[in-house]
MOPAC internal coordinates of N, CA, C and O (Angstrom, degrees):
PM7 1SCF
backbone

  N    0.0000 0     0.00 0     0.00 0    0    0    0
  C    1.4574 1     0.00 0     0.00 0    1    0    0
  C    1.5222 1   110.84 1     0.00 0    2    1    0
  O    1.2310 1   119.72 1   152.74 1    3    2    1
  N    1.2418 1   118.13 1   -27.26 1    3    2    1
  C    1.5382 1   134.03 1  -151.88 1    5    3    2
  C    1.6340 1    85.89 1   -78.66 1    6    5    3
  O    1.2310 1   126.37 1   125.53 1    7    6    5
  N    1.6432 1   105.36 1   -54.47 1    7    6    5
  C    1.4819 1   114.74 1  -153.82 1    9    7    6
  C    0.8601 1   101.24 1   -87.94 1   10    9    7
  O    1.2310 1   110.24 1   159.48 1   11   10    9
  N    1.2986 1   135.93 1   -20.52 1   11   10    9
  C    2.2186 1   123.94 1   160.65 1   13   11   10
  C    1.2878 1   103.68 1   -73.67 1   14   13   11
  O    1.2310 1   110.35 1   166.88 1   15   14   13
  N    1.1036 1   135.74 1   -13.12 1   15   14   13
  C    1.6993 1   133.72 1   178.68 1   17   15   14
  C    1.5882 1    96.24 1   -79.18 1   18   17   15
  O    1.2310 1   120.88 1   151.90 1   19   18   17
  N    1.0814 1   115.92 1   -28.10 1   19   18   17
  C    1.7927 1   125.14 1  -159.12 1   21   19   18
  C    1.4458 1    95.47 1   -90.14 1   22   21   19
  O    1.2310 1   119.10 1   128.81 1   23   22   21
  N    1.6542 1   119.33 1   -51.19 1   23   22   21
  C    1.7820 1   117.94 1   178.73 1   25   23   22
  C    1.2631 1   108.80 1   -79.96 1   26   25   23
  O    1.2310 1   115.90 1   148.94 1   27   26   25
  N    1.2458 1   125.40 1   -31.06 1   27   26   25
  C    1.5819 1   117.48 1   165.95 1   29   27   26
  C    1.2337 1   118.15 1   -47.64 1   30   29   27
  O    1.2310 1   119.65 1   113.30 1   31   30   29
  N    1.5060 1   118.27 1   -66.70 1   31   30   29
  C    1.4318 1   129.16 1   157.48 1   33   31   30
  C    1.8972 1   123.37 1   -18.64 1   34   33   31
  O    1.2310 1   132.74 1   132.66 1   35   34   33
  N    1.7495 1    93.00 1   -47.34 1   35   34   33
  C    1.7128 1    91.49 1  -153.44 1   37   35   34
  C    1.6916 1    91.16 1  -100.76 1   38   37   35
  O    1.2310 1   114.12 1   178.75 1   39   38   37
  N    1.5928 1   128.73 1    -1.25 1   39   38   37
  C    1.5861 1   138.30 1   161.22 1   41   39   38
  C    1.6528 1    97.17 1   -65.00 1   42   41   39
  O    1.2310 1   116.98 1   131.11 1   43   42   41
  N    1.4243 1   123.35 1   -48.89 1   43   42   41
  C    1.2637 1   136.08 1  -171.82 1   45   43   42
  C    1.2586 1   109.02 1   -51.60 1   46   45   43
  O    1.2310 1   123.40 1   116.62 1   47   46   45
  N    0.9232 1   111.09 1   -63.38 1   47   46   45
  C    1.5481 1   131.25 1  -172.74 1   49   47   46
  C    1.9774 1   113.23 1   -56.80 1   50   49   47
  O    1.2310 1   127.63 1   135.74 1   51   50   49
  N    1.2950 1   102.92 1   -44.26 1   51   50   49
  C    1.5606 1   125.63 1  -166.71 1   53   51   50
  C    2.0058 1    86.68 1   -74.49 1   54   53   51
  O    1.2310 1   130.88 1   137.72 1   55   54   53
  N    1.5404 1    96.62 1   -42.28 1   55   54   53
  C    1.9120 1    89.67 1  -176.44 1   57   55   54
  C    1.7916 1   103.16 1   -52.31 1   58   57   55
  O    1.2310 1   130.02 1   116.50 1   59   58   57
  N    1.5706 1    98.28 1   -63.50 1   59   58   57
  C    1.1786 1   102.25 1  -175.28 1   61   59   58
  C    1.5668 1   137.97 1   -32.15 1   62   61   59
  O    1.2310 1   124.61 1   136.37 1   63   62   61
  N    1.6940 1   108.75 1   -43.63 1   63   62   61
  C    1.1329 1   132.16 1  -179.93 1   65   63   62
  C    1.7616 1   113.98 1   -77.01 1   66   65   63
  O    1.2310 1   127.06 1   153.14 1   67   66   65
  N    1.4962 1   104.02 1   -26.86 1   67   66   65
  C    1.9090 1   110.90 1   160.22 1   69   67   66
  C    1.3407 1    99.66 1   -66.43 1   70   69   67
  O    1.2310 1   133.53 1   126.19 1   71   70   69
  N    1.2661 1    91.46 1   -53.81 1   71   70   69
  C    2.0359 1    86.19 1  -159.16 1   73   71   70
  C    1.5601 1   114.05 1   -47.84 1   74   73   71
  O    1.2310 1   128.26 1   131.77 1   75   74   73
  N    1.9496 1   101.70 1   -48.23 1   75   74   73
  C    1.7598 1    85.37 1  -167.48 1   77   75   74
  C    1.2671 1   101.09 1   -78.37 1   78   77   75
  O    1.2310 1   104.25 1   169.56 1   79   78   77
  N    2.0598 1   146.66 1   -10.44 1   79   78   77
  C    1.2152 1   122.35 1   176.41 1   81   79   78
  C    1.4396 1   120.57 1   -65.91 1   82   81   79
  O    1.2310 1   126.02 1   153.52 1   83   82   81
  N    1.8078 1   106.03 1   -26.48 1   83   82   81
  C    1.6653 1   114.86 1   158.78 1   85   83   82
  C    1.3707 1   118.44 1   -30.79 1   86   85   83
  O    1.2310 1   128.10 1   127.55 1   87   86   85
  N    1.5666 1   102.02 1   -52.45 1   87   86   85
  C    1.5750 1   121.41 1  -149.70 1   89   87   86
  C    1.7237 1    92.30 1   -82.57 1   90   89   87
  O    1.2310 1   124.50 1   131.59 1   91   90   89
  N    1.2850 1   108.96 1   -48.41 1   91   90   89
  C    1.6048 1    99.65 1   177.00 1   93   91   90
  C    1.8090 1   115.01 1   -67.37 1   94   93   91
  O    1.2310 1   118.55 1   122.62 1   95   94   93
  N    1.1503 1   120.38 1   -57.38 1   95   94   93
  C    1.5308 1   108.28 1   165.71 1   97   95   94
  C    1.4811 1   132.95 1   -39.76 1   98   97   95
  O    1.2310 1   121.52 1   155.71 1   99   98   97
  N    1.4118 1   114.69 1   -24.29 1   99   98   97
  C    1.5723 1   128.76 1   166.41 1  101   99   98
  C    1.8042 1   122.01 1   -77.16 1  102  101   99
  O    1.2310 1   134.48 1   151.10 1  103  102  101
  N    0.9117 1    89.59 1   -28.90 1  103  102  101
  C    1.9097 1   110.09 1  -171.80 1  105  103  102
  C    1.3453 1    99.69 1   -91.94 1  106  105  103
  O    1.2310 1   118.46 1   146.00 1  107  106  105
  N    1.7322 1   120.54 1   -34.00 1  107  106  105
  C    1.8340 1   113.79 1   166.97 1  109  107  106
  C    1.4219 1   100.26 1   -88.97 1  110  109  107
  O    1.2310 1   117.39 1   144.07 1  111  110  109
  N    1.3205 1   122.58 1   -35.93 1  111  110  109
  C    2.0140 1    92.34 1   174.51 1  113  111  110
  C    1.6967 1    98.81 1   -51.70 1  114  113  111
  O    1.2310 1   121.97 1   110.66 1  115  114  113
  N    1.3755 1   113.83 1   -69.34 1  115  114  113
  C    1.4185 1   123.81 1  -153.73 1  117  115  114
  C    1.3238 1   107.51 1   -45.41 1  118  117  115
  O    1.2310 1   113.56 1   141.35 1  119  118  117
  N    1.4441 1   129.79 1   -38.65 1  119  118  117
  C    1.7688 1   134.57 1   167.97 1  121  119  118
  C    1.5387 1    91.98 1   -57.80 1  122  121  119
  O    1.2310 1   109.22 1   104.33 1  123  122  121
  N    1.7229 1   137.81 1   -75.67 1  123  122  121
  C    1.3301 1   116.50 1  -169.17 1  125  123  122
  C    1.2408 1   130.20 1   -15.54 1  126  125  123
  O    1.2310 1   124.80 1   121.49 1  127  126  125
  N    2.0624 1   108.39 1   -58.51 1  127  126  125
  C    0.7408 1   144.18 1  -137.47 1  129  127  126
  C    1.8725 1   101.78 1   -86.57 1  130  129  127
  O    1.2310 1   127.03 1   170.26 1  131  130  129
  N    1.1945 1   104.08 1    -9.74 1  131  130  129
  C    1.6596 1   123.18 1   174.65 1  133  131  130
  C    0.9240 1    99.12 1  -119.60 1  134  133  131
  O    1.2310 1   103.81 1   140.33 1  135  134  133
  N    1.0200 1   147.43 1   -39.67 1  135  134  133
  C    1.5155 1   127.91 1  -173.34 1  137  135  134
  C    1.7011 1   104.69 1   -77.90 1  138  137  135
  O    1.2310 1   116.11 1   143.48 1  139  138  137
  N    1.7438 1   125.00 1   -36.52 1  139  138  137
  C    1.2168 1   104.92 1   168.38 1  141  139  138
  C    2.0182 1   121.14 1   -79.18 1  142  141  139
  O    1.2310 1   122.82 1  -164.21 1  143  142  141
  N    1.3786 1   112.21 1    15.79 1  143  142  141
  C    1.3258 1   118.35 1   176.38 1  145  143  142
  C    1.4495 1    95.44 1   -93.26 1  146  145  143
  O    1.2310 1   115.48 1   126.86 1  147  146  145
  N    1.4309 1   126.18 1   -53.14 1  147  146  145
  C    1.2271 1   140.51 1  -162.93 1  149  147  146
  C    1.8572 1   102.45 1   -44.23 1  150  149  147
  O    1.2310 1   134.41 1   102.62 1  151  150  149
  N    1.5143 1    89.75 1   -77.38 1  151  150  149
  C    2.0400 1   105.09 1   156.16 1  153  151  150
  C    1.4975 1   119.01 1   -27.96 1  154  153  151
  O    1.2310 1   122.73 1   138.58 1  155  154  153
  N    1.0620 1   112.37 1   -41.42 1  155  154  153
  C    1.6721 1   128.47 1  -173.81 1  157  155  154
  C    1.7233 1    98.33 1   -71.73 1  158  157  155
  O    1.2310 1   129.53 1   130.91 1  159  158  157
  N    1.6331 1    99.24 1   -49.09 1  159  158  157
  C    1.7789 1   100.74 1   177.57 1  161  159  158
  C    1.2296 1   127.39 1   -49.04 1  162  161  159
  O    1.2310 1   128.22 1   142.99 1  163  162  161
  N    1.6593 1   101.78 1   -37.01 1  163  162  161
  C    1.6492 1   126.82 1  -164.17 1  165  163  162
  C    1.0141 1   112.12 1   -77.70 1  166  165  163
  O    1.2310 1   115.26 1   142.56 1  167  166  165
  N    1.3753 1   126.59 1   -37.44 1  167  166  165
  C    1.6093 1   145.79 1  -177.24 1  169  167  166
  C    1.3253 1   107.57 1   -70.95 1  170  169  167
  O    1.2310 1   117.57 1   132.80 1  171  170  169
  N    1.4560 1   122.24 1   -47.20 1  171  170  169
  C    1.1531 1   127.00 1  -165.93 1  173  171  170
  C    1.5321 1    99.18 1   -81.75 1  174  173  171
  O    1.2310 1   122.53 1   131.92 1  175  174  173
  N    1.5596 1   112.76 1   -48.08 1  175  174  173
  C    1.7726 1   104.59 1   170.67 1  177  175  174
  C    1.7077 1   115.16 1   -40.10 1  178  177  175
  O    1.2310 1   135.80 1   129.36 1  179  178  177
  N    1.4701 1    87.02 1   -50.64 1  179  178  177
  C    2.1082 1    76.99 1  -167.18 1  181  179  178
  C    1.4158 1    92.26 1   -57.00 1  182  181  179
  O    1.2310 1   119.41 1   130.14 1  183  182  181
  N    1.3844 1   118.72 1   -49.86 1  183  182  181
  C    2.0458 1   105.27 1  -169.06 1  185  183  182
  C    1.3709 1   109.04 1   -27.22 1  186  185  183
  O    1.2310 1   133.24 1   118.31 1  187  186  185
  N    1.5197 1    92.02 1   -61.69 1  187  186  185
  C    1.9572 1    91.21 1  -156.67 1  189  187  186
  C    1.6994 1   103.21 1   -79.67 1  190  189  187
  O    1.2310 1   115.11 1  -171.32 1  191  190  189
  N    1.6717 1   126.87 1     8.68 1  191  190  189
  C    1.6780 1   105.47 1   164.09 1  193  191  190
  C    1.3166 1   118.77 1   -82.72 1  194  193  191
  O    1.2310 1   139.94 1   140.99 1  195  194  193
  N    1.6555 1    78.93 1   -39.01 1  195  194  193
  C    2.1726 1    85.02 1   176.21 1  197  195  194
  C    1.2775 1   129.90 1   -58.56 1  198  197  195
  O    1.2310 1   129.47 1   143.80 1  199  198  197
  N    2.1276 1    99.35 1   -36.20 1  199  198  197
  C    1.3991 1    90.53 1   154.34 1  201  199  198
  C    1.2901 1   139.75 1   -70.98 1  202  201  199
  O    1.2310 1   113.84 1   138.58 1  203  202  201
  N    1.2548 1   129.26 1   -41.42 1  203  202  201
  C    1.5975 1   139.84 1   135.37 1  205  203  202
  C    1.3310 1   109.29 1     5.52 1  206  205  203
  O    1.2310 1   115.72 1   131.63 1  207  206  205
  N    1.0989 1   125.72 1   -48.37 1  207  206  205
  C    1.9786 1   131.00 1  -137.61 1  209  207  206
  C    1.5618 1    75.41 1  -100.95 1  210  209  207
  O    1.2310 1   126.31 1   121.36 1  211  210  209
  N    1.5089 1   105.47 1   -58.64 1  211  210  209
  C    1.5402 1    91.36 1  -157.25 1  213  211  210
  C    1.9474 1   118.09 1   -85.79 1  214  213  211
  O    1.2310 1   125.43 1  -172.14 1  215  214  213
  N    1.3806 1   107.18 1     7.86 1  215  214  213
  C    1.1314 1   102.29 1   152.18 1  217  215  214
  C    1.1193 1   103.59 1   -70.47 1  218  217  215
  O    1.2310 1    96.95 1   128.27 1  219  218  217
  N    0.9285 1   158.49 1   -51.73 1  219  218  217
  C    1.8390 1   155.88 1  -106.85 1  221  219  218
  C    1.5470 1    71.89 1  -109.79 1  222  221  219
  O    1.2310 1   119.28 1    99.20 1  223  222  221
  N    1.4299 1   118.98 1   -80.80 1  223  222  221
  C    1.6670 1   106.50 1  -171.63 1  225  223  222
  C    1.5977 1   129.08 1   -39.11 1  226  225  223
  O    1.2310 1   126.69 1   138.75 1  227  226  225
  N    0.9711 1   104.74 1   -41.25 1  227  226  225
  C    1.5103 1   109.70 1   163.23 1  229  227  226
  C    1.6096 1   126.55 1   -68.77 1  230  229  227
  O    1.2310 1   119.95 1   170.60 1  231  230  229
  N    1.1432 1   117.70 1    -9.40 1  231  230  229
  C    1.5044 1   123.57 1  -161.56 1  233  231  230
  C    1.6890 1    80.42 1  -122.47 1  234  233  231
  O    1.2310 1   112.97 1   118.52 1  235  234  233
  N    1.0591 1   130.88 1   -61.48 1  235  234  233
  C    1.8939 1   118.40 1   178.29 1  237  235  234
  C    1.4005 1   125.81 1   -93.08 1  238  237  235
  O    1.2310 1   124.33 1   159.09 1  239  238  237
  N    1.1825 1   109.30 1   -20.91 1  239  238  237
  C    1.5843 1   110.83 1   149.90 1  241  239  238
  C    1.5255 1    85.35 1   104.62 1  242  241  239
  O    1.2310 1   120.99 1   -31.97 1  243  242  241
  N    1.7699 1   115.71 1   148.03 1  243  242  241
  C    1.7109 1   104.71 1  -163.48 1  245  243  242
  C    1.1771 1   127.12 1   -51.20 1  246  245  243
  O    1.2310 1   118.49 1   160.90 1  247  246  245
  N    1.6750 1   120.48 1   -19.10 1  247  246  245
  C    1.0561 1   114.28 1  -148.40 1  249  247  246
  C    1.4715 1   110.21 1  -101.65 1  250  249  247
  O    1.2310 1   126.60 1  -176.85 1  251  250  249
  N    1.6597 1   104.91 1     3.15 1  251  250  249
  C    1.5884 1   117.61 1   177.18 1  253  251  250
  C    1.3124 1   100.34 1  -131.74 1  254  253  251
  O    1.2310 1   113.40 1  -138.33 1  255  254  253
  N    1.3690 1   130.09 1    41.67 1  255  254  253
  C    1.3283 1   132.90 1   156.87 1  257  255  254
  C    1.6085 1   128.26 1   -46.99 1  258  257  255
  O    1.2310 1   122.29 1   153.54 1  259  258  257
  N    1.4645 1   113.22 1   -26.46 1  259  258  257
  C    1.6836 1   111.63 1   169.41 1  261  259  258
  C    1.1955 1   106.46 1   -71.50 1  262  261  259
  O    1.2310 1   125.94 1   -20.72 1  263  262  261
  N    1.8051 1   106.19 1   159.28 1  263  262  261
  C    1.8327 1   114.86 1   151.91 1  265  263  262
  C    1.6520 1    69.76 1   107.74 1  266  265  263
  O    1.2310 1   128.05 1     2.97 1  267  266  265
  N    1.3379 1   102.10 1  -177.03 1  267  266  265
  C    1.6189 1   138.79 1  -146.30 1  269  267  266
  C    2.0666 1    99.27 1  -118.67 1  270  269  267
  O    1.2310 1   129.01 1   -38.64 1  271  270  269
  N    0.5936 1   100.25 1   141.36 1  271  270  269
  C    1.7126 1   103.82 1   170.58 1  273  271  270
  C    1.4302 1   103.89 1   -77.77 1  274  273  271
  O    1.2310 1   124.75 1   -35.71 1  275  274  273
  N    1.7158 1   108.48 1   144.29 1  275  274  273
  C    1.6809 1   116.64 1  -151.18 1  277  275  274
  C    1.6041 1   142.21 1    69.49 1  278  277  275
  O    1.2310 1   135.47 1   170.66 1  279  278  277
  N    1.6734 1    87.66 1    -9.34 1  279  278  277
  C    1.8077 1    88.17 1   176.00 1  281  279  278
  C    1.7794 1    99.10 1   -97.50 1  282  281  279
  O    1.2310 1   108.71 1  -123.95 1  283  282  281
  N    1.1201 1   138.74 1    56.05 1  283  282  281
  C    1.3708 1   100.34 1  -166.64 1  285  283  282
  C    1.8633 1    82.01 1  -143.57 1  286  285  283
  O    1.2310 1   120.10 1   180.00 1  287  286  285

């Protein structure tokens, strides 16, 4: 009785120790998996400033490139 209380116990334990290496292999995809979205954010920000900038150049012409589009 003693010693199925003891392998019950040490099956318990062996789940536990799958589960959280599960839990750590899931939590480093899932960090990849933001950090290459994050990159994805960054890339896409510079797209739309440069495009931004060069509306403004095109809409005030280079030599009035400061200020906001509509104040001018």
């Amino acid at each position: 009785m003693h010693h199925d209380l003891m392998q019950s116990a040490q099956e318990g334990q062996e789940k536990i120790e799958r589960a959280k290496a599960r839990l750590a292999r899931y939590m480093e995809e899932k960090d990849d998996e933001i950090l290459q979205q994050n990159n994805e954010l960054a890339r896409l920000q510079m797209r739309f400033d440069h495009a931004r900038s060069n509306v403004i150049i095109w809409v005030r012409g280079p030599g009035q490139a400061r200020g906001c589009l509509g104040t001018g």
